[in-house]
C-alpha positions in Angstrom: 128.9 -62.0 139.7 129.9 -60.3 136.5 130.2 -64.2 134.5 127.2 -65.3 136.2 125.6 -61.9 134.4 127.7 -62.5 130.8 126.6 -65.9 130.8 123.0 -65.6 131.9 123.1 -62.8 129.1 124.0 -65.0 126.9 126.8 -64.2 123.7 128.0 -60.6 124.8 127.7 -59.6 120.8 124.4 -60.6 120.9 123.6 -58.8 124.3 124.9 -55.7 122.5 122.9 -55.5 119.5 119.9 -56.1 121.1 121.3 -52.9 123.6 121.7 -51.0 120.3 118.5 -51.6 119.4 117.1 -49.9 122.2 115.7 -52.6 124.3 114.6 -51.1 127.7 115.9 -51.9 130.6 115.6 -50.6 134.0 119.2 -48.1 134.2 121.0 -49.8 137.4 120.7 -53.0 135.4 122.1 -51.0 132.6 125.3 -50.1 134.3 126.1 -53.0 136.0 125.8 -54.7 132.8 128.1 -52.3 131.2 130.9 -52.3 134.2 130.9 -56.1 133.4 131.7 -55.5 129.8 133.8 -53.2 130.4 135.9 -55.0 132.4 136.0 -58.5 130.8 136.4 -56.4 127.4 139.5 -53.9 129.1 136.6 -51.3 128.1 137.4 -52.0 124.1 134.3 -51.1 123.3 132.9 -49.0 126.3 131.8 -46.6 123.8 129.6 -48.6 121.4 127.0 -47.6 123.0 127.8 -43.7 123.1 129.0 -44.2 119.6 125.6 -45.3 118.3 123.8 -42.9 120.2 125.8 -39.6 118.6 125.4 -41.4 115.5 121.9 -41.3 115.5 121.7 -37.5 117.7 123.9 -36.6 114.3 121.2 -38.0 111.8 118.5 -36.3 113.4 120.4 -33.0 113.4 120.8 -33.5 109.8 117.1 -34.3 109.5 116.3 -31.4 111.3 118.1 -29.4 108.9 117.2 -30.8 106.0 113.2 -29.8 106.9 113.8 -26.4 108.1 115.3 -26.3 104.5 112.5 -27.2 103.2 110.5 -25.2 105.7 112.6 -21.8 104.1 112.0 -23.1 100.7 108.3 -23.1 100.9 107.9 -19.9 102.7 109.7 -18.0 99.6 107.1 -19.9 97.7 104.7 -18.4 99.4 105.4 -15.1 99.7 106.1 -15.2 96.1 102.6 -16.6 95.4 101.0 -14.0 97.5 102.9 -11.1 96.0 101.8 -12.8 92.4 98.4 -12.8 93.7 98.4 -9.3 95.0 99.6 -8.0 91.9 97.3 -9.4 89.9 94.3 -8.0 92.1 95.9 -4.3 91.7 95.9 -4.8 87.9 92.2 -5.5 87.5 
C-alpha cells in the first residue's frame, strides 16, 4: 500500500514541498502519508515537516517582538507629546 501511495503521489520531493507549502489535506491522510515516508526514507527526514513548522512558530515570535517594540516605542512618544502638550497649556 505504501508504493501504491508514493507512486500515485508522484516524486516524494515534490510531494513534500507542496506539504511545506501548506496544502490541506484531511489529517488521517496526513499520517499515513508520513508513516510511508518515514519508512521508505528510515525516517531521514521525519522531521521536515516539524522543522519548517518551528521555523516559521520562531519567525513569528520574532515578529511579535519586533511590533511590541515598536508598540513600547510609540507609547514613550506619546506620553512625551502629551506631557509637551500639557506643559505648554500651563505656560499660557
Amino acid at each position: 500500500e505504501c508504493k501504491k501511495l508514493i507512486t500515485t503521489m508522484g516524486d516524494i520531493k515534490t510531494f513534500e514541498s507542496n506539504l511545506s507549502q501548506q496544502i490541506i489535506m484531511p489529517r488521517h491522510y496526513k499520517n499515513t502519508i508520513a508513516i510511508c515516508i518515514n519508512r521508505r526514507r528510515r525516517a531521514r527526514n521525519a522531521f521536515t515537516l516539524r522543522g519548517a513548522l518551528d521555523v516559521a512558530q520562531n519567525e513569528n515570535r520574532k515578529r511579535v517582538q519586533e511590533l511590541e517594540e515598536m508598540l513600547e516605542e510609540r507609547k514613550e512618544q506619546i506620553v512625551e507629546m502629551v506631557q509637551r502638550n500639557w506643559l505648554r497649556e500651563e505656560k499660557h
